[in-house]
C-alpha positions as a LaTeX table, in Angstrom:
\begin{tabular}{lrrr}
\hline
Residue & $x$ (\AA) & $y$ (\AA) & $z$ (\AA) \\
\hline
Unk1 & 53.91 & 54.97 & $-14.86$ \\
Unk2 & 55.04 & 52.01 & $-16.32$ \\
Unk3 & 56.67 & 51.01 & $-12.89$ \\
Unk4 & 53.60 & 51.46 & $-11.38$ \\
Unk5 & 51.57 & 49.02 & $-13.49$ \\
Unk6 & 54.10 & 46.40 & $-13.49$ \\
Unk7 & 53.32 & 46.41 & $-9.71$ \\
Unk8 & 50.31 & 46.06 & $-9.55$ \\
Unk9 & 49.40 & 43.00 & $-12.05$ \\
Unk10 & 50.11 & 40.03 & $-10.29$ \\
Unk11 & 52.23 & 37.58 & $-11.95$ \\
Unk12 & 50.30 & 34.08 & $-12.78$ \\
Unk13 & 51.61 & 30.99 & $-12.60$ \\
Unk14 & 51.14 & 28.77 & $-15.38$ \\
Unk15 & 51.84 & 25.48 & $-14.10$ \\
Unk16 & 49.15 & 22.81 & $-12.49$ \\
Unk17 & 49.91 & 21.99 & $-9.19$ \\
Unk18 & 50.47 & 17.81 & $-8.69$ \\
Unk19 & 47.21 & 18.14 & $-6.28$ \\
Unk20 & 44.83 & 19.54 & $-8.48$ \\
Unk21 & 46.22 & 17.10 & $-11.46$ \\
Unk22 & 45.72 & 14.00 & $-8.50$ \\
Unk23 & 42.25 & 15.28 & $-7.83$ \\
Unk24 & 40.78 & 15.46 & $-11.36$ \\
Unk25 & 42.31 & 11.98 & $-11.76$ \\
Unk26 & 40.11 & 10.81 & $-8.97$ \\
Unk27 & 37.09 & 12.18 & $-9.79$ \\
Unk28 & 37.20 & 11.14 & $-13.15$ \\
Unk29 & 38.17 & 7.60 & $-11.84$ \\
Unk30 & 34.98 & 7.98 & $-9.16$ \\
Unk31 & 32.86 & 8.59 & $-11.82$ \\
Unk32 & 33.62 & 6.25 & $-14.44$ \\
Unk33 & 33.26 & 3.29 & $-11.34$ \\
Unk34 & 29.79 & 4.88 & $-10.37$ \\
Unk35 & 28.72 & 4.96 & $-14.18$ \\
Unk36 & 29.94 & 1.23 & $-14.54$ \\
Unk37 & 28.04 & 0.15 & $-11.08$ \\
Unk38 & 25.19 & 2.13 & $-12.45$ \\
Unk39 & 24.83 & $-0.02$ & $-15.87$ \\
Unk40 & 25.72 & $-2.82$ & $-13.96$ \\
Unk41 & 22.38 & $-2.57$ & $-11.49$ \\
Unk42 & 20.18 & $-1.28$ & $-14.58$ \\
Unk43 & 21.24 & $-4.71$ & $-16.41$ \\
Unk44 & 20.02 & $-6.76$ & $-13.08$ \\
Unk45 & 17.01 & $-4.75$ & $-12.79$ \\
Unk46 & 16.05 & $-5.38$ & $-16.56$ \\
Unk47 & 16.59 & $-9.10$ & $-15.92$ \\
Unk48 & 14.60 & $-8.69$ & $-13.38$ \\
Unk49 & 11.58 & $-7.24$ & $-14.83$ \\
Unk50 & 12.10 & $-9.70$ & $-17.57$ \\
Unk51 & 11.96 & $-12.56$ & $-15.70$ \\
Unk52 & 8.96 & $-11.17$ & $-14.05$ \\
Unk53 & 7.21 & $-10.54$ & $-17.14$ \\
Unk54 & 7.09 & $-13.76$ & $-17.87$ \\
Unk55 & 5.56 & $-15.22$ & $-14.85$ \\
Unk56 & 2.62 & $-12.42$ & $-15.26$ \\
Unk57 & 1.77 & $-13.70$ & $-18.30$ \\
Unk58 & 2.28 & $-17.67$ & $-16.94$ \\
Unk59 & $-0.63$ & $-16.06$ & $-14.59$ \\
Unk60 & $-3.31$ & $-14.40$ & $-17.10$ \\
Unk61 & $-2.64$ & $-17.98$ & $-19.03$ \\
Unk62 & $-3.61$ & $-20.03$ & $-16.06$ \\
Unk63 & $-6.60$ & $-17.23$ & $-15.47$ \\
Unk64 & $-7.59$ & $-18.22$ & $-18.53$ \\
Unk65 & $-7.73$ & $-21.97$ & $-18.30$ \\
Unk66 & $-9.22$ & $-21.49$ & $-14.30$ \\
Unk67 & $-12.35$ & $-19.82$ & $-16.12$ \\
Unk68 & $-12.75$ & $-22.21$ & $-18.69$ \\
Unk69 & $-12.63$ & $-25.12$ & $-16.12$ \\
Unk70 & $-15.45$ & $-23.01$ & $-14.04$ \\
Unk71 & $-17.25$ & $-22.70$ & $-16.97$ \\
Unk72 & $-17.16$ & $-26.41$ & $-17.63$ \\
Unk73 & $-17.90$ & $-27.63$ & $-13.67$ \\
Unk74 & $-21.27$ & $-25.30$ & $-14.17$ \\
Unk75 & $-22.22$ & $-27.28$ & $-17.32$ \\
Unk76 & $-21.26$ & $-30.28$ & $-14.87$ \\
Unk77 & $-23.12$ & $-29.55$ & $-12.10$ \\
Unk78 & $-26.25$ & $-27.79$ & $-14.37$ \\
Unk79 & $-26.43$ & $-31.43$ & $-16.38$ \\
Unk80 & $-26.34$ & $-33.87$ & $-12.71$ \\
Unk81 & $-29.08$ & $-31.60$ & $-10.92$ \\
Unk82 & $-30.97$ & $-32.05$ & $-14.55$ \\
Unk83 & $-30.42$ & $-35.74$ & $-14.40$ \\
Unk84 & $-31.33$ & $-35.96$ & $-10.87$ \\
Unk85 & $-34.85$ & $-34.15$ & $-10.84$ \\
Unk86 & $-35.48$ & $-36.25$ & $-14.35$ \\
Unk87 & $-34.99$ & $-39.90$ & $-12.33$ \\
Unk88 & $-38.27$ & $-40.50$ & $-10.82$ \\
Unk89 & $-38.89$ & $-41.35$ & $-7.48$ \\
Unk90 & $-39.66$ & $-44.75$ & $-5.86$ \\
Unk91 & $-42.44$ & $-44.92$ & $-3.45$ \\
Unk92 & $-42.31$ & $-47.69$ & $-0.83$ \\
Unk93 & $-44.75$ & $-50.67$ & $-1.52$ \\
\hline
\end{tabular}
């Protein structure tokens, strides 16, 4: 029985083949480029949205100083049409 048995259990290998050693070593180099070109486009797109966060607040500023000059040029123009149905008219002789 023992013959029998010894048949029938196949024998493994224990050694890696070179291909399977080549293609871990290629994946693992795949991946670590795609990780670093991955933080790489992150970092531009944070620059990005920095950069751009600045200019939206450049634009509420200058919101801000556009209403207050509206506000003023209605205080402008309230003041000349005051001044101009205070002069009194001149009638011709």
């Amino acid at each position: 029985m023992t013959a029998y048995t010894e048949r029938i259990s196949p024998s493994l290998d224990k050694r890696i083949p070179a291909a399977l050693v080549a293609a871990f070593l290629l994946q693992t180099a795949g991946a670590l480029f795609w990780a670093g070109s991955a933080a790489q486009r992150i970092s531009t797109l944070e620059r990005t949205v920095a950069d751009d966060q600045a200019a939206i607040e450049r634009v509420a500023v200058m919101q801000e100083q556009i209403a207050t000059i509206r506000t003023q040029l209605d205080r402008m123009e309230n003041k000349l049409d005051r001044m101009d149905g205070e002069q009194p008219t001149r009638s011709s002789p």
